[in-house]
N, C-alpha and C positions, 0 to 999 in steps of 0.2 A: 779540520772538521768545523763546518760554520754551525752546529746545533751547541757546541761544546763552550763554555766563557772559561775563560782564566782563570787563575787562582788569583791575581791581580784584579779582574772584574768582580768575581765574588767580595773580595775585600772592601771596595769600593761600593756595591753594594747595601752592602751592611752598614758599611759606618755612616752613609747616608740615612737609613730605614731609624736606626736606632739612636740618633738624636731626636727625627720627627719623631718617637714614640716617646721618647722622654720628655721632649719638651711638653705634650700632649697631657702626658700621665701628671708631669708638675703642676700644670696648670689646672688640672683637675683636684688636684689635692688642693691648693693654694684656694681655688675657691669654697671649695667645703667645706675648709676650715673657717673664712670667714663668714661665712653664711652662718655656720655655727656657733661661733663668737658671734654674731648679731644676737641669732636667737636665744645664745645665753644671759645675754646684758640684759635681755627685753623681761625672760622668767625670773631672772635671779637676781637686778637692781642695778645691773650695770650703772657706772655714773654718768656713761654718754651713752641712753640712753634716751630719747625725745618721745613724752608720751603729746597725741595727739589726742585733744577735746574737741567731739563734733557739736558745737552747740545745738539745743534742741527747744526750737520755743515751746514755752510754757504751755498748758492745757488751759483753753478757757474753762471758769470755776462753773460748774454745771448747776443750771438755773433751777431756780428752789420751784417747787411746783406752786400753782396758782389756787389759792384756797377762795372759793367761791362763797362770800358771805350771806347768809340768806339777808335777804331785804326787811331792814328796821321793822319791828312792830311797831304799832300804834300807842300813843302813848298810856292808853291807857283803855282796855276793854270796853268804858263805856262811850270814850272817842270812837273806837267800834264799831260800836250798837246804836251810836246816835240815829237819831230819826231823823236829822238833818244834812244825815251825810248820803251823794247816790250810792244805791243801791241793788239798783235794776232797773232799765230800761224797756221800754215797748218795741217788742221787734217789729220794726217800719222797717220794709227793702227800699223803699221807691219816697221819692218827696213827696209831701203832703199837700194833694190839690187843693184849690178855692172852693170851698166848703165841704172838704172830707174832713173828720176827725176819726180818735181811737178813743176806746175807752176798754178797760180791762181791772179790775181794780180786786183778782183772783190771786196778787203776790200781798197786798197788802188789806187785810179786814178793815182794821182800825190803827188808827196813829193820825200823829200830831199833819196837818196839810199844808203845804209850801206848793206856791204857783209862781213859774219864771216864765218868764218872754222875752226873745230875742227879737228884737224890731231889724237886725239883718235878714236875719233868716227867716221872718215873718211865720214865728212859730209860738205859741204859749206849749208849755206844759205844764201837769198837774201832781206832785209827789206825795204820796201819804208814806210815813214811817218810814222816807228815803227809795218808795219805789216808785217809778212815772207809771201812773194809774190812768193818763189822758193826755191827750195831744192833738193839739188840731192848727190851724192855717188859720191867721188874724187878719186883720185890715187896721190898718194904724192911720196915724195924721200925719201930714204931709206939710212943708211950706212957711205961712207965718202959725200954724197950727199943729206943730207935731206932738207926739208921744211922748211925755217926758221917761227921763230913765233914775231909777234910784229903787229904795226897798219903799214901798207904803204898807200899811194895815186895812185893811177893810174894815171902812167904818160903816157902811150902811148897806144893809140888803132888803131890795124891792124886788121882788118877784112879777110885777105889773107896774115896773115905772113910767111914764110920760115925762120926756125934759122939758122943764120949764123955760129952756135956753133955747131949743129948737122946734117946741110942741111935735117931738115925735116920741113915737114909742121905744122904750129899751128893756127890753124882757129879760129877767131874770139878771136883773144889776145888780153889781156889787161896785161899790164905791171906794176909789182912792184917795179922792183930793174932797178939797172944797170948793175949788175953784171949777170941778165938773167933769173933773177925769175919771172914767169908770170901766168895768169889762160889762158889756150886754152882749145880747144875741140881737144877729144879723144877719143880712144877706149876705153871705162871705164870698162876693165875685172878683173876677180880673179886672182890673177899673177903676174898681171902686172905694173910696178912703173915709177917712172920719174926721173929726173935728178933735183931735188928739184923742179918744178914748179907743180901748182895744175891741173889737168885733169880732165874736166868736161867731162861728153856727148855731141857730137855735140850741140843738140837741143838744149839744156838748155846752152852752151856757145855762141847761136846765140842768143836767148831771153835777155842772163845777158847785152851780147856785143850793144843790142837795149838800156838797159835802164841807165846803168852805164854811168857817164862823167868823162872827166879829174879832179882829186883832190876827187872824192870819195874816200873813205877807208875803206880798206880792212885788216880784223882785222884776222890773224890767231894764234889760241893758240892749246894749247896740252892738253885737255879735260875737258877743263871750259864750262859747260853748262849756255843757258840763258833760263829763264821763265818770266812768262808775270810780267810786271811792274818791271823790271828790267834796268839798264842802257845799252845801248849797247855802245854809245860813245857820248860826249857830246860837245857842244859848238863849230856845226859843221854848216857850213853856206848851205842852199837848193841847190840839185844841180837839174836839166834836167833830164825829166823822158821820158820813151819809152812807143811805145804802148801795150794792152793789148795783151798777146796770152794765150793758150791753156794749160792744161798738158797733156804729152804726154812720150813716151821712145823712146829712140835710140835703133833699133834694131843691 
């Protein structure tokens, strides 16, 4: 009967099947165990057992925050309140044409009066108690005849002067030098220059010559600008102030 095997083939059978399973089942135990044994060495101190360190760099130290210091005061409240420091300026948008001026003199009543001039920027202005009260467009000297620059006092005020040097008229002067240097009122055009003295527009040398007294000073440089809280000149004793007027231009 070919469906039927031996008792022979069954034998043979078997002792084949039942090695592969034992060898199978050994080898199954044999590793459990050591797996086992690993993971006991690893919980319980084993002496071969390899710890592994992942090194981890360091944390940069986190940056302290930025304390923002208010900005120094002044030495001293009445470094402050000087009437020689600026204070406020004339709101001019646009440059100052050849015979326009300002005048405004609504921040400051009275106080001590400092007048500067830039011979760059061909500009005077006029500060009472640190505020520009006036401002207008000069004409300076040119050549073997210029402007000199430095602090002077005004030593002399003529209201109706005549030079003796050029038999011309210089209305409402005030005097720097002695050699002839002075601010008057002038025809303040494109063109036109002086014999080193500064050249205001009439109006604005009527106004300056109302407010200015003897020993004010009269600071001119060649294109040092000032801004607010700046020194203009210092350790200067109050002088006589004039009345308010208008702005206006010389036509």
């Amino acid at each position: 009967m070919s469906g039927l095997k031996s008792p022979l083939d069954l034998v043979r059978t078997r002792w084949v099947s039942a090695p592969l399973g034992f060898i199978a089942m050994s080898l199954g135990c044999l590793l459990a165990f050591n797996v086992g044994k690993d993971v006991a060495q690893v919980l319980f101190g084993g002496s071969q057992a390899e710890a592994h360190v992942i090194a981890v760099p360091p944390r940069a130290p986190i940056a302290r925050p930025i304390v923002h210091s208010p900005a120094p005061a002044p030495a001293s409240m009445a470094a402050a309140n000087s009437p020689f420091v600026v204070k406020s300026i004339l709101k001019i948008d646009e440059p100052i044409k050849f015979g326009q001026y300002f005048w405004d003199e609504s921040a400051a009543a009275s106080g001590p009066v400092v007048v500067t001039v830039d011979l760059e920027a061909r500009t005077i202005s006029v500060f009472r108690d640190g505020h520009e009260i006036g401002a207008a467009a000069i004409l300076k000297g040119y050549g073997t005849k210029p402007t000199p620059t430095g602090v002077f006092p005004i030593s002399e005020k003529d209201a109706d002067h005549v030079s003796n040097i050029y038999d011309a008229p210089m209305p409402w002067m005030l005097r720097l030098t002695s050699d002839g240097i002075t601010i008057h009122g002038s025809k303040v055009e494109r063109g036109y220059a002086t014999n080193g003295c500064i050249g205001v527009p009439d109006g604005f040398a009527k106004r300056l010559f109302g407010v200015a007294s003897l020993g004010d000073r009269v600071i001119i440089t060649d294109g040092k600008r000032l801004g607010v809280g700046q020194p203009i000149i210092e350790n200067q004793a109050a002088a006589p102030t004039g009345p308010t007027a208008v702005a206006s231009r010389d036509s």
